[in-house]
N, C-alpha and C positions, 0 to 999 in steps of 0.2 A: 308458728315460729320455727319449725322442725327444732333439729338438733342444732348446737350454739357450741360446746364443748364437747369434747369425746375423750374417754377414755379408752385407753387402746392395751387389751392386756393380753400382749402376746410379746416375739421378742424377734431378732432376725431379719429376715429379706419381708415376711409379712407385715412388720411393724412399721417396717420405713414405706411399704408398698402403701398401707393404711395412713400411715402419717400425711404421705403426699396426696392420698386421694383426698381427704380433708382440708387439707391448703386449698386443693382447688374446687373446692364446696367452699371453699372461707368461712370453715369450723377450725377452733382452735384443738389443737391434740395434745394432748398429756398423756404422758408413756409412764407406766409403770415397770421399773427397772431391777433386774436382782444386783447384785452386790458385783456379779462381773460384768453384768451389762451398762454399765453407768457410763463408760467413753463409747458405746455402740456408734454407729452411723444414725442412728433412726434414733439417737438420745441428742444428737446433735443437732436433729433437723425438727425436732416437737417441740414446742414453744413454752411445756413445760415437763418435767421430769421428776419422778419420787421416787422412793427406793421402798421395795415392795418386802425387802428380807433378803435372805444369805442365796449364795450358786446355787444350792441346790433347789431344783424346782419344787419338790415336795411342801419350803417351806415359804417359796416365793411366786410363782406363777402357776402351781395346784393348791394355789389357798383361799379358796374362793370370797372368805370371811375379809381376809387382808386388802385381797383384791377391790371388793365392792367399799368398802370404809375409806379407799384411796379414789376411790373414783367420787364417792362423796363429799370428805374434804378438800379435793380442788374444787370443787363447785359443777363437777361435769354434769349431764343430764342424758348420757348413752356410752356405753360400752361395746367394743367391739372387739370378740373374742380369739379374733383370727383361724387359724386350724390348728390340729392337735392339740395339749393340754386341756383345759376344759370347755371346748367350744364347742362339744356334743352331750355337756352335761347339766342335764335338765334340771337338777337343783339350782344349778350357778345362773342360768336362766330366770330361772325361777326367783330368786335371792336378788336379780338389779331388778326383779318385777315389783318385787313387795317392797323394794327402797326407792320406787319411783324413778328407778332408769330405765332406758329406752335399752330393750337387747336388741345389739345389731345381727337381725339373724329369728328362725322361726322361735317359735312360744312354746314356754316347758315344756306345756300336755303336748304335743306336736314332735319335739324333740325325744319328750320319752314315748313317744308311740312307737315313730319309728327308730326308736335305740334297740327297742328288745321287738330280736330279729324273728322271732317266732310271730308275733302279735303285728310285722312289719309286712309276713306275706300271709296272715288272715285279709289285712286291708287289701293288698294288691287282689287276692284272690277274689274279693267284696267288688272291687274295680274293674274286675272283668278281665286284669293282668296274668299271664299265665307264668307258673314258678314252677321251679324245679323239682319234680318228684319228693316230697319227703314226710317227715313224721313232724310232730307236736314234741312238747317237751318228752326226751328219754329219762328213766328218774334213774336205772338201772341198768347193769348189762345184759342184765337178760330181757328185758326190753328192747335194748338194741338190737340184741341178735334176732327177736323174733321180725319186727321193723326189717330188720336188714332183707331177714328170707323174702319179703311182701314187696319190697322194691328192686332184689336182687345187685348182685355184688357185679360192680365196685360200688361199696356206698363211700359218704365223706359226713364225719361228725363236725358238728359247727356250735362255738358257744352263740348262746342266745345272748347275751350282753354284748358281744362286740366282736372286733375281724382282727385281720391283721396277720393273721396264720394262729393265734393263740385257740385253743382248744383243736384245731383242727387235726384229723387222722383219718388217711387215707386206708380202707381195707378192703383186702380184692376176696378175701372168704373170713366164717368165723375166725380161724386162730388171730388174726391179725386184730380183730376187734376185744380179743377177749388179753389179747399183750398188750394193749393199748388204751382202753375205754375210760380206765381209773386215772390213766396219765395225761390224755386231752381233759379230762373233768378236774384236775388240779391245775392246771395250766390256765385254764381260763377262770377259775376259783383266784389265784395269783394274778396274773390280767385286769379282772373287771371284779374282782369280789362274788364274783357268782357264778358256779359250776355247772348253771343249761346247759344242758346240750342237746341238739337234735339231729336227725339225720336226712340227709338228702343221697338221691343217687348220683353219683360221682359221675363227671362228664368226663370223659378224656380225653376226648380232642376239642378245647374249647376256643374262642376270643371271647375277650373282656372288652363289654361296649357300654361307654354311660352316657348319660345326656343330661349336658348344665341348664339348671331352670331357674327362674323367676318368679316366686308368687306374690298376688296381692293382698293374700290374706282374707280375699271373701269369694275365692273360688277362680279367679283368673288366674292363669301359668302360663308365660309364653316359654320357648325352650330355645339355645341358642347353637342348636345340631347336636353333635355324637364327638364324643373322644374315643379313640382307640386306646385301651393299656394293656393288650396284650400279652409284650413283655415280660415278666416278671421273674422274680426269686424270690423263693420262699414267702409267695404271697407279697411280697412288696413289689411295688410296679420300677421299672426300672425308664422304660423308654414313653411318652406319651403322644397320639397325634391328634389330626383333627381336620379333616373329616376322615371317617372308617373310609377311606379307597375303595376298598375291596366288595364292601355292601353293598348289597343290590338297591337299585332306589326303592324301589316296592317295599322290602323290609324294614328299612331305611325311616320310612313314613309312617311303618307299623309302630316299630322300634319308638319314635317321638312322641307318637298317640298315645301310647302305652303310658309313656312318661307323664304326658300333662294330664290323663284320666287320672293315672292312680293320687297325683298331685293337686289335684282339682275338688276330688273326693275329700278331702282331707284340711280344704282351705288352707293350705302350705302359705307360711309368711315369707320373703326374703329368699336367701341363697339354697338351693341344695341341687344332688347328685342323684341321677336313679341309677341305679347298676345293672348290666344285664351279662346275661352270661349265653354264650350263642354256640348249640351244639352242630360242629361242621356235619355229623357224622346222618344226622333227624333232621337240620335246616330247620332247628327252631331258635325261638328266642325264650328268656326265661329271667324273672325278677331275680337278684340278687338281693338289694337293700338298696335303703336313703342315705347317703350322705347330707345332714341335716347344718350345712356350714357351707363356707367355701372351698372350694381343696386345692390341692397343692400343684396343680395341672392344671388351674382354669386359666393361665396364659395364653392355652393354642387356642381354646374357643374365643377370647379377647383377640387374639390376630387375625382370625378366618370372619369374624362377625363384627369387627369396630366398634364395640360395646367394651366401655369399662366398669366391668363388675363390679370394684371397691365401690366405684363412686355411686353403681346402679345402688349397690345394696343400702347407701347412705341414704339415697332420695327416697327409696321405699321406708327406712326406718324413720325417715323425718316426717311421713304420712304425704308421701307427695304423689307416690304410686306410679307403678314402673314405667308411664308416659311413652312407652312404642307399643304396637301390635306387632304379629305376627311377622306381615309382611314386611315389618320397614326390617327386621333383622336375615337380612339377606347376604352367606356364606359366599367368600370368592377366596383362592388361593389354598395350601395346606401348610400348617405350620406341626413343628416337632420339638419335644421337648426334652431335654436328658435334667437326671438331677446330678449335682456334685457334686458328691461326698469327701468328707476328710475321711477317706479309711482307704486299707491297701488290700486289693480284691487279690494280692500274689501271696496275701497273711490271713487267710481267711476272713478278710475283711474285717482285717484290725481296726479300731477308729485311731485317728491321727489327728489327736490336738497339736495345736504348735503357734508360734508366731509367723504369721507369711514375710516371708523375706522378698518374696517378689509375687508381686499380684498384677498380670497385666494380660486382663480379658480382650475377647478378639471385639472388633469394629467392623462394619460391612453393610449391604444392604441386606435386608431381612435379618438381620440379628439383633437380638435383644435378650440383657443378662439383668434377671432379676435377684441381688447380692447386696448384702449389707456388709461385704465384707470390703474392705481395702489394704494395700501394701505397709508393712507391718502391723495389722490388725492380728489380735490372737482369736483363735480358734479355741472357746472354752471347751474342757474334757465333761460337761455336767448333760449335754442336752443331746438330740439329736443329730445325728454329723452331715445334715445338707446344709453347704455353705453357698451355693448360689442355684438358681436356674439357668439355664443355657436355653433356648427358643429361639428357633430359626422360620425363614417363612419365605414359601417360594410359592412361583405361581404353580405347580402343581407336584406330587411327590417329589420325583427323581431331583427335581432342581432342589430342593427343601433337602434331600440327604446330599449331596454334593454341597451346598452351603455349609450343612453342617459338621460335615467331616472339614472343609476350608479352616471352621470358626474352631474346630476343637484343635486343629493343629497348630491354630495361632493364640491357642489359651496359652497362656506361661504362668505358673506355678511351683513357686518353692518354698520351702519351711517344714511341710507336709505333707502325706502323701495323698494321692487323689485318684477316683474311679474313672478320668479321664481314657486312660490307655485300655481300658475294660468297656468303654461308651463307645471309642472311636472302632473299638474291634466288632462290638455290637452292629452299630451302625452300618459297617462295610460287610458284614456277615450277605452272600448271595442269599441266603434264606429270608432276612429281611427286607433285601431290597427286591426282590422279589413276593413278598410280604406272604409269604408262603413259612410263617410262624400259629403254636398257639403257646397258651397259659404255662406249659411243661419245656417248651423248648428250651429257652435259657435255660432249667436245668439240666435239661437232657442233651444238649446240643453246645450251646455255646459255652457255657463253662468248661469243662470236658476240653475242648478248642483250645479257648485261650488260656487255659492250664498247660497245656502242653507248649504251647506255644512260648508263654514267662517264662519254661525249664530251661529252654532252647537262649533267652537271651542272656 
């Protein structure tokens, strides 16, 4: 029968992206909505709509309890969690398991394997995957420090519950570890509920390279190439592409192997991310973590590979099984991705709720904007502040950033402020386009930049 009904408990550009992939499965979708999302785009376009609880997420889209009893009294028969909020937590997996829904996405024990990041590169390391220098749980600081002498400074502390920059601290000798130790281990205690911490030795000159997979759930993984996120601030990815340019093909093959072994190992269901971290300085590669969901950048590998994820990830949940091999997904062109934020990168990246007074995204060939927003649509202050994707797609780099500086200068946006004028300086940065970036740049380089640059206008 597969899936016949979905419940879709997420909210945004992923909701409506979900909603439409459903239509054209001809599953019906019911959206779970809070109290501001009820006139949404993607409330519009679901065929049916409940109201989950009040703006705040805490008591409407992180309610796992609320969530699964809504998906029940529509009569749905699978949930699909989207990213962020609770689409990496293995209870709430767990919870549409034991009421009989279908989770769109891998299985608890699976989810919590690879959640807790220590126990994620025992597996890689079981897999024959190679990870970044580091320790097992630190309980203490003076654990840390002795850890730190055994792998030598710069190390980086990392909570074992989760990413995102929370627990992390950089230290290039003791003092730095011993000013810091107790404030990443509250941070990520605040975070994810749970103060792990461990330590790895800090790479500094790095790229950020992951690769979107597929599994069957009895040991098949196909993989759909490498994203670049590079990019970044303060750990959040800023710019995303696809394929890494720059990789050598040899590594390139390692890099995917790596992927589908450690994922193969593990009978992976559905959507996920392997992560890697690629040191310029050794020419190695190195396990980061699983993204056990879909992520928020799996647009460029859907344009470089002609595979729709939403819809892939629906056929495998219905038990239909991901119906390509290897060869049929075969990469042409390079697509890039920027996200949009409501916040103003000249106010230290204040968030900027508001009504759009004008919303009128660019058109072209190779573009595509994935946005649930439209002209006077509000921008609620409760969530997130990505209000759309931006993805461009050329036949190879240089055309792909030239499109895309075209598409961002024909973005029009008012009501709000936006990280447009901070993407477009991104983008045109010679470091980028020459792609002679790593993971520290943006803080080291381009901010710095275009700081100086805002005082001037």
């Amino acid at each position: 029968m597969g899936i016949q009904r979905l419940f879709i408990a997420n909210r945004g550009e992923i909701a409506l992206r979900i909603v439409r992939a459903a239509h054209a499965r001809g599953i019906e979708a019911v959206l779970g909505v809070s109290a501001a999302d009820r006139d949404s785009m993607a409330a519009k376009e679901a065929d049916q709509v409940i109201t989950i609880g009040p703006a705040q997420a805490s008591g409407s889209y992180l309610n796992a309890q609320i969530l699964v009893h809504s998906a029940l009294s529509t009569g749905c028969d699978a949930v699909h969690p989207g990213y962020g909020f609770l689409s990496e937590r293995a209870s709430f997996a767990q919870l549409c398991e034991e009421n009989g829904l279908i989770f769109v996405g891998p299985r608890a024990d699976t989810i919590r394997a690879v959640g807790d990041k220590i126990a994620a590169r025992a597996l890689a390391k079981k897999a024959g995957v190679p990870v970044v220098p580091g320790s097992d749980q630190v309980e203490t600081l003076e654990d840390a420090l002795r850890v730190a002498e055994e792998l030598t400074y710069p190390v980086i502390t990392k909570a074992s519950a989760g990413g995102g920059g929370r627990g992390m601290l950089v230290a290039h000798g003791p003092e730095d570890l011993r000013a810091g130790f107790d404030m990443a281990s509250y941070e990520a205690t605040e975070a994810f509920g749970d103060g792990t911490l461990y330590l790895e030795r800090f790479v500094e000159k790095a790229r950020h390279i992951e690769v979107q997979v597929m599994g069957d759930g009895e040991g098949g993984v196909l993989h759909f190439g490498e994203r670049d996120c590079t990019m970044q601030r303060r750990y959040q990815k800023m710019v995303e592409e696809a394929p890494a340019s720059w990789l050598p093909d040899e590594l390139r093959l390692r890099i995917h192997q790596a992927a589908v072994d450690l994922l193969s190992s593990i009978f992976y269901l559905n959507a996920g991310t392997v992560e890697f971290l690629y040191d310029e300085q050794r020419r190695e590669f190195y396990f980061m973590e699983v993204n056990a969901r879909i992520q928020v950048e799996h647009p460029v590998s859907e344009q470089v590979s002609g595979v729709d994820l939403i819809q892939l990830q629906l056929a495998v949940a219905s038990g239909e099984g991901i119906g390509l091999t290897q060869s049929d997904i075969c990469q042409s062109g390079h697509a890039i991705e920027i996200r949009v934020l409501a916040e103003d990168p000249s106010n230290n990246f204040m968030p900027s709720p508001g009504r759009l007074s004008r919303w009128r995204p660019p058109v072209g060939d190779g573009v595509r904007l994935d946005s649930a927003m439209h002209e006077d649509a509000v921008v609620p202050p409760y969530y997130d502040s990505m209000i759309a994707k931006l993805i461009v797609t050329g036949r190879d780099r240089p055309e792909a950033i030239e499109r895309l500086l075209v598409a961002i200068d024909a973005f029009e946006v008012d009501g709000i402020s936006t990280n447009l004028r901070l993407a477009r300086f991104a983008i045109n940065h010679p470091d980028f386009r020459t792609d002679e970036i790593d993971t520290n740049w943006a803080e080291r380089v381009l901010m710095p930049a275009f700081n100086s640059k805002e005082r001037l206008l």
